[in-house]
N, C-alpha and C positions, 0 to 999 in steps of 0.2 A: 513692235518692240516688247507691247507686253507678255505675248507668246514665247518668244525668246527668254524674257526675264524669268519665266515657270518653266521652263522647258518641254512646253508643249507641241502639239503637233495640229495644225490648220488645213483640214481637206475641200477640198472645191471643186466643184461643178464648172468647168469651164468653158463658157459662151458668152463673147461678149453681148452684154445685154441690149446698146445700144442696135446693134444691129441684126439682132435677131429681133428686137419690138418692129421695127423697118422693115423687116424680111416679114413676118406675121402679116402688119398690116396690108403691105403688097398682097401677099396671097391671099385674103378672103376678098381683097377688093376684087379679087379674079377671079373669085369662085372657090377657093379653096380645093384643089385638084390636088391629087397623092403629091405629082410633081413638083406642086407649088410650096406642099410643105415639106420635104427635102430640101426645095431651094429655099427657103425662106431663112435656116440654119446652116450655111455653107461651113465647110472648112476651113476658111480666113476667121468664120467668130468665135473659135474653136483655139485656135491658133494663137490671136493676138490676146485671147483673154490666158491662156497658158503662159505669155510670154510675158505678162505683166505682172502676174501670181509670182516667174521665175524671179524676174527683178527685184517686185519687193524682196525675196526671201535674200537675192543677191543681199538688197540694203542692208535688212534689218539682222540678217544670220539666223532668221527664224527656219522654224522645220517645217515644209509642205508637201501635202499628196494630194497628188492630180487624179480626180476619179473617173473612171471608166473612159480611158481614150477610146478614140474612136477611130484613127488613120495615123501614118506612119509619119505626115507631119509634126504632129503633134510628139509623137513619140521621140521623136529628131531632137524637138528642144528639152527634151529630160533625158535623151541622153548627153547632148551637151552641157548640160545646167551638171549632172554629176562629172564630167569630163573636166568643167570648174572646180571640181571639190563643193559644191551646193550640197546643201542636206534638202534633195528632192528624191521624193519618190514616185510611182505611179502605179496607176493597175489598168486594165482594163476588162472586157466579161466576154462571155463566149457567144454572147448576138453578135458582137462586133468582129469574131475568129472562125463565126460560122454563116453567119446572115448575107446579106447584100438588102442594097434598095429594091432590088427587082422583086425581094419578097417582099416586101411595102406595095411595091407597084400593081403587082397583080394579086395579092392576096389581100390585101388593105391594112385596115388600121390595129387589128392583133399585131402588125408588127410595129408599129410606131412606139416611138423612146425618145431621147436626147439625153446627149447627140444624138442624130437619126443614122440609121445605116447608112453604110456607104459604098461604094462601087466594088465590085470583084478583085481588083487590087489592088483598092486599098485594104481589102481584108485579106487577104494576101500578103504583103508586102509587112500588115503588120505582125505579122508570126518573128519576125527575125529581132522583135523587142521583145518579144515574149520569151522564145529560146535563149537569147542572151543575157537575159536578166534584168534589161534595163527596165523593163515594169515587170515588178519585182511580185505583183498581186495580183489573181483571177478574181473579180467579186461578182457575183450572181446579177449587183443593182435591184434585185427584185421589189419591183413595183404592180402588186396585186392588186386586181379590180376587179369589180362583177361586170360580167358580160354586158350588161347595158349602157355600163358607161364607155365599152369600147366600138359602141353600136354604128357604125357611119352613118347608115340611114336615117339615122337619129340628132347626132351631133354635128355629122358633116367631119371633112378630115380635122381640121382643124380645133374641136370642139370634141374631139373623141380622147378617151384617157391615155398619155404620154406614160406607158414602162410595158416592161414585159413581167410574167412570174418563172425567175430562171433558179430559184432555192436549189430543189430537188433535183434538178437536171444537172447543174452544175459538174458535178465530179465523175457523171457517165460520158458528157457530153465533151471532157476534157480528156479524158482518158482514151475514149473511141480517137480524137483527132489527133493528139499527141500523139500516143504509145502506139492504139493499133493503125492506124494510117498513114506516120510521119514518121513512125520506127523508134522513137525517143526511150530514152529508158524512162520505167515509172519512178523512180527517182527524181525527175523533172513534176512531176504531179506532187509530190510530196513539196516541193517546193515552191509550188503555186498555193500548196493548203497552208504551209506551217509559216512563209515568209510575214504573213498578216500578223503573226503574234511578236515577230519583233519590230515590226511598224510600226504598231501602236502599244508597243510597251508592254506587252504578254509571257513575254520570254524570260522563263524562269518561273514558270506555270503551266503554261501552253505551247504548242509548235514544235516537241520534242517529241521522243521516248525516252525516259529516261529516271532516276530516282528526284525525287522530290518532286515531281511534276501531276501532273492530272493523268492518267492514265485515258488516253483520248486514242483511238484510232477508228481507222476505217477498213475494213478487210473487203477485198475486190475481185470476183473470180475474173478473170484477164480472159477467156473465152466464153463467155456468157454471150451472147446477141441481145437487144434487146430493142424495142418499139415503145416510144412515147404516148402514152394513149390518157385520154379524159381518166380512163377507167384508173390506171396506174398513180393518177394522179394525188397526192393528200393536202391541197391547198381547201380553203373554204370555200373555192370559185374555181372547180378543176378545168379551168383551160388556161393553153398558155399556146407562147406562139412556135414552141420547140416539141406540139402533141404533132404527131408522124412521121418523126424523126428517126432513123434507124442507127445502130452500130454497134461497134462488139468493145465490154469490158465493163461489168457490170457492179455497184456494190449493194454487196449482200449482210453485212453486219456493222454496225457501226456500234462502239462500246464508248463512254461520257462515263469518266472517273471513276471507272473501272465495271458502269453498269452498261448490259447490253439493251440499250435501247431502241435499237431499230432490227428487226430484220426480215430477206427479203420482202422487201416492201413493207414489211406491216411494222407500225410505230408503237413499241412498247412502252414507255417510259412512261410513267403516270403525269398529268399537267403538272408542272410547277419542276422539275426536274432540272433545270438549266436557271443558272446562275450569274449573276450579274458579276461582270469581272474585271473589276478597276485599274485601270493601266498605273503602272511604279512610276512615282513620284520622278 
């Protein structure tokens, strides 16, 4: 209710906790095996904590976003929660539109997240929320770690660091599957980048082109090919779990209020260049 009373907006990680503490302890009592920590976060705890999230917002008329779904269940009840007239929104990220568990299972723990990946169609299946609108946001999630914290040998599945670093990759990795593979117009990409600014209250700043706004875009040469590599990488810890990836559709310049700060690959912009940007009241 007090979210509601300011006109805020409340996002959530959705797992029920009960059952994923349940699902954890099961798996190391087993040994902690890729498979065990997959199962240990099923799609039921995913599900019912989404559906509890939907409720409250039912009760209170508060505003909520569902962060990075992960299977088309989920997706199912935001799109009925808007189907109510609900003020729900969701996103989901592109491990989830391009991954499976199988890349968990045989490559290890670079790919582990939570939610954790999930079966071939369920990453499948959920493309048809993402083209229609109903999760209305791509977010990267990116959760960056140095390579020893994601060490298995080390920590064991369970005990190795939970995200992926998907920043940078984001807007190649969407463009290669939408535009050049799915046929989509890049119109559809513009509105996986710009939809975030009126989620969270940006709009009329950000998310456009237009007068009185930030002069923000991204220029993309649309047949560019391109390979994910350590080297291409600019994080503080260049690996991630989208290095060997291939596809065509590339960005080459990116411009932040009207200064060119990126380009191909190499990052202009002196530190301090990005700006904190308070969502309207």
């Amino acid at each position: 209710f007090r979210i509601k009373a300011f006109g805020g907006l409340a996002g959530f990680h959705c797992e029920d906790h009960a059952l994923i503490c349940a699902g954890e302890a099961k798996a190391k009592a087993g040994g902690g095996t890729r498979r065990a920590f997959l199962d240990s976060r099923p799609v039921v705890a995913e599900v019912i904590a989404t559906a509890n999230v939907i409720e409250l917002a039912r009760e209170t008329g508060a505003r909520v976003h569902i962060c990075h779904v992960s299977h088309p269940r989920v997706a199912e009840l935001v799109r009925r929660a808007q189907t109510d007239g609900l003020s729900v929104t969701g996103e989901t990220c592109p491990h989830y539109l391009v991954f499976t568990e199988e890349n968990l299972l045989s490559c290890g723990t670079v790919f582990k997240c939570a939610p954790p990946l999930r079966t071939a169609e369920a990453r499948d299946g959920l493309w048809e929320y993402v083209l229609d609108g109903t999760l209305s946001c791509i977010g990267s999630d990116h959760s960056p770690s140095r390579p020893d914290e994601k060490d298995e040998a080390v920590h064991g599945v369970m005990g190795a660091w939970g995200g992926l670093s998907g920043l940078q990759s984001l807007v190649q990795v969407m463009f290669d599957q939408a535009v050049t593979r799915r046929g989509c117009s890049p119109s559809l990409l513009a509105r996986f980048a710009s939809s975030a600014a009126r989620v969270f209250g940006l709009d009329g700043r950000k998310g456009a082109l237009g007068v009185g706004l930030d002069a923000d875009a991204v220029l993309i040469d649309p047949g560019r090919a391109w390979t994910i590599t350590a080297h291409s990488l600019r994080y503080l810890n260049p690996f991630s779990a989208f290095e060997g990836l291939e596809g065509v559709g590339l960005p080459v310049c990116t411009v932040v209020r009207g200064r060119v700060v990126a380009r191909e690959g190499n990052v202009l912009a002196p530190f301090g260049h990005g700006l904190f940007q308070p969502r309207k009241p």
